[in-house]
N, C-alpha and C positions, 0 to 999 in steps of 0.2 A: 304854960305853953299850950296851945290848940291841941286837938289831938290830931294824929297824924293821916288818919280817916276816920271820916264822920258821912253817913249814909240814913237821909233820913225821907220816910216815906216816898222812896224812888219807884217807879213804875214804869215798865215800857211796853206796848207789845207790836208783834208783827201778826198784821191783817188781824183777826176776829180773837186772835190765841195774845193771851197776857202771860207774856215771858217773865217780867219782875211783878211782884203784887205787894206795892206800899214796904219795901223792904228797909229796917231798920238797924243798922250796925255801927258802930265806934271802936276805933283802937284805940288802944294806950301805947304814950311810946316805950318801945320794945319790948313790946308783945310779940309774939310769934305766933299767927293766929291758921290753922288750918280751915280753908272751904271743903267743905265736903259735901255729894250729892250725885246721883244717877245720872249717865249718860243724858243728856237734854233738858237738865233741870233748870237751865239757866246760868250756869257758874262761868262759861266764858261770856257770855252777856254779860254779868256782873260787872266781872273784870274790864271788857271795853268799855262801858256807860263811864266808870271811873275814869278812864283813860280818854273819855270822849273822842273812842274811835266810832259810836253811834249814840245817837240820843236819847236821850230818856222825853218819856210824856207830861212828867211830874215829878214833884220831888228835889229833894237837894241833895249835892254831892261836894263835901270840903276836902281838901288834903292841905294840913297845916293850916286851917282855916280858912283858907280864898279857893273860891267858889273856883270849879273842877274846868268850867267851861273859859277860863283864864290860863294862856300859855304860862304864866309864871307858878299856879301851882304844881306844877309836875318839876322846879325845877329841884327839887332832893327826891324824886322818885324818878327806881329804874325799874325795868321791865323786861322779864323774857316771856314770847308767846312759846304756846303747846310746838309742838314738833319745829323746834328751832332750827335754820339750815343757813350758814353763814354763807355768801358768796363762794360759788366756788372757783372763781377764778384772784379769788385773794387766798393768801396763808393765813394762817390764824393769827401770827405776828400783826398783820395789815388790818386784821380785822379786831382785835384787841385796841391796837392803837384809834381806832376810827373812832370805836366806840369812847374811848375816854376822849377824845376830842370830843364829840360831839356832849359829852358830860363835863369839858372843861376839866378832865379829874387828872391831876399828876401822879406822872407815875416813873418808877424805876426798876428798873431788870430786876432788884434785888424782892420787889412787892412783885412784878409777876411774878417772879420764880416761886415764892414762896405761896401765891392764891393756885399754882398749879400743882405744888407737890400737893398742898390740903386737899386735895382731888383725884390724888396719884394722878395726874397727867403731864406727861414726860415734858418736860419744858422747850426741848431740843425739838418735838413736834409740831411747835408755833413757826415755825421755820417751813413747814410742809406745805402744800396745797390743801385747804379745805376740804378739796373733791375726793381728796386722799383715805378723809379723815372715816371711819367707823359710826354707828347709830348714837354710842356712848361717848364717842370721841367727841364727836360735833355736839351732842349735849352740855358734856363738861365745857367743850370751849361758851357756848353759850353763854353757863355759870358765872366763870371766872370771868367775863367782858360784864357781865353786870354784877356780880362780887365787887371789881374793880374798879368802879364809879364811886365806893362810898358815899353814896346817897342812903338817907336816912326814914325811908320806905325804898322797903325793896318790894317789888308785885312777881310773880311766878304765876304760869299758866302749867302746872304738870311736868312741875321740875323734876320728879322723880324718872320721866317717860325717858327709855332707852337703859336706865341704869341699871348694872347688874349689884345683887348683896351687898358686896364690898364697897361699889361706888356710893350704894346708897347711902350706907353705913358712916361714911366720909364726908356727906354732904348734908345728913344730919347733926356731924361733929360741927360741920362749919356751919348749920343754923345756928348751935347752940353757943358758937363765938362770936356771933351778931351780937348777942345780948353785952358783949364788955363794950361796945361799944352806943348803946341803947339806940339799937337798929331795931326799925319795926319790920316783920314780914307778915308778908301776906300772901298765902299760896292756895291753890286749886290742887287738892291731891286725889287719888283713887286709892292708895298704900294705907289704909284705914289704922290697920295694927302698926306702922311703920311709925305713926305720928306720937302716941301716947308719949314716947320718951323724950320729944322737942317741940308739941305747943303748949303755948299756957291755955291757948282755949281752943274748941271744936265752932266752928260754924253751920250748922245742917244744913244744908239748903237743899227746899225740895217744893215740886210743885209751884215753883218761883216765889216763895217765902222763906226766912229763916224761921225756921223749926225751934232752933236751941242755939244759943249760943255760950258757951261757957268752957268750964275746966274738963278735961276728958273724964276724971270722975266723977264729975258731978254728972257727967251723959251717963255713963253706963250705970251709975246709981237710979237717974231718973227712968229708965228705959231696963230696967233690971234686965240687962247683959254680963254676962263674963269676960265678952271683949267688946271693945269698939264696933266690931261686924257685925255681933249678934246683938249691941244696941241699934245701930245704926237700923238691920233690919226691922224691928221690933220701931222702930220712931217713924218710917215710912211706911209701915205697913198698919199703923194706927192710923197715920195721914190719912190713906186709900180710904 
């Protein structure tokens, strides 16, 4: 089987500034793979060049092996961007359903119910106005409308943003049930320490190159830290 992302010597910049620099990455399916990197490093760049919501200058970009710049590769990958914000003049209900239309994904009351309790999100809230909804509310709903695709690359832009402990704590359970069904993710996080217990690998990215890509202990063994942070700092601050 192809791999589910494959990123090989991509480049892009805007005016004189080189946002990507020859950047090379591959998943495996169901991987769980965290981006990690500074506010401006590139990491939602990244994510749209894949999504060819902009383009790259060079370079190649597969998902599932056909070429990224072809509407049918995105067709097993879902996507939620950074600060997610559903219609608000739809419920969550309406916007649930739109999205799995729009992913062709069948669904039944018994699978929503059950992708919102995984979320603790009260199911009787899909019934609400969007506009209604909370920083955390309207994030989970985001979740669960790309949870419920079942597509087999998921992409997250800062899936953890709005979530409190608990939430987060819940949506790290539900990364770690991707893998029964060899779901690959692929997420942009800032929650450094958060991740150790649900990637198999760390992505650095900094300076618009990947840094490291691997297992989180083999980062904080290469970068002799005690955690994730104090590797993290200690591998950009070699960069510099």
């Amino acid at each position: 089987m192809s791999a589910p992302l494959s990123l090989r010597s991509v480049s892009k910049r805007y005016s004189k500034r080189e946002i990507l620099r020859r950047v090379d990455i591959e998943l495996s399916v169901g991987d769980t793979v965290a981006l990690m990197g500074i506010n401006g490093a590139g990491k939602s760049t990244l994510l749209k060049s894949l999504l060819n919501l902009t383009s790259i200058d060079s370079g190649q970009i597969e998902i599932f092996g056909v070429d990224h710049l072809l509407t049918e590769s995105r067709s097993q990958l879902s996507y939620l961007a950074e600060n997610f914000i559903a219609p608000y003049f739809a419920t969550g209900s309406d916007y649930v359903h739109y999205i799995a239309q729009l992913h062709d994904a069948d669904l039944n009351p018994a699978v929503i119910r059950q992708e919102c309790l995984d979320l603790e999100f009260e199911p009787d809230a899909l019934n609400r106005p969007a506009k209604e909804y909370s920083k955390g509310m309207m994030q989970k709903l985001g979740l669960i409308g790309c949870l419920l695709t079942k597509r087999k690359l998921i992409v997250l832009d800062e899936p953890m943003s709005g979530l409190d402990p608990k939430a987060r704590a819940l949506f790290k359970n539900r990364l770690l049930k991707l893998k029964e069904s060899a779901t690959t993710c692929f997420f942009s996080t800032h929650q450094l320490d958060d991740i150790a217990s649900v990637a198999d690998k760390v992505a650095i990215f900094h300076g618009g190159k990947i840094e490291f890509f691997g297992s989180a202990d083999d980062f904080t063994a290469a970068f002799a830290g005690d955690s994730l942070e104090q590797s993290f700092l200690h591998c950009v601050e070699n960069v510099d």
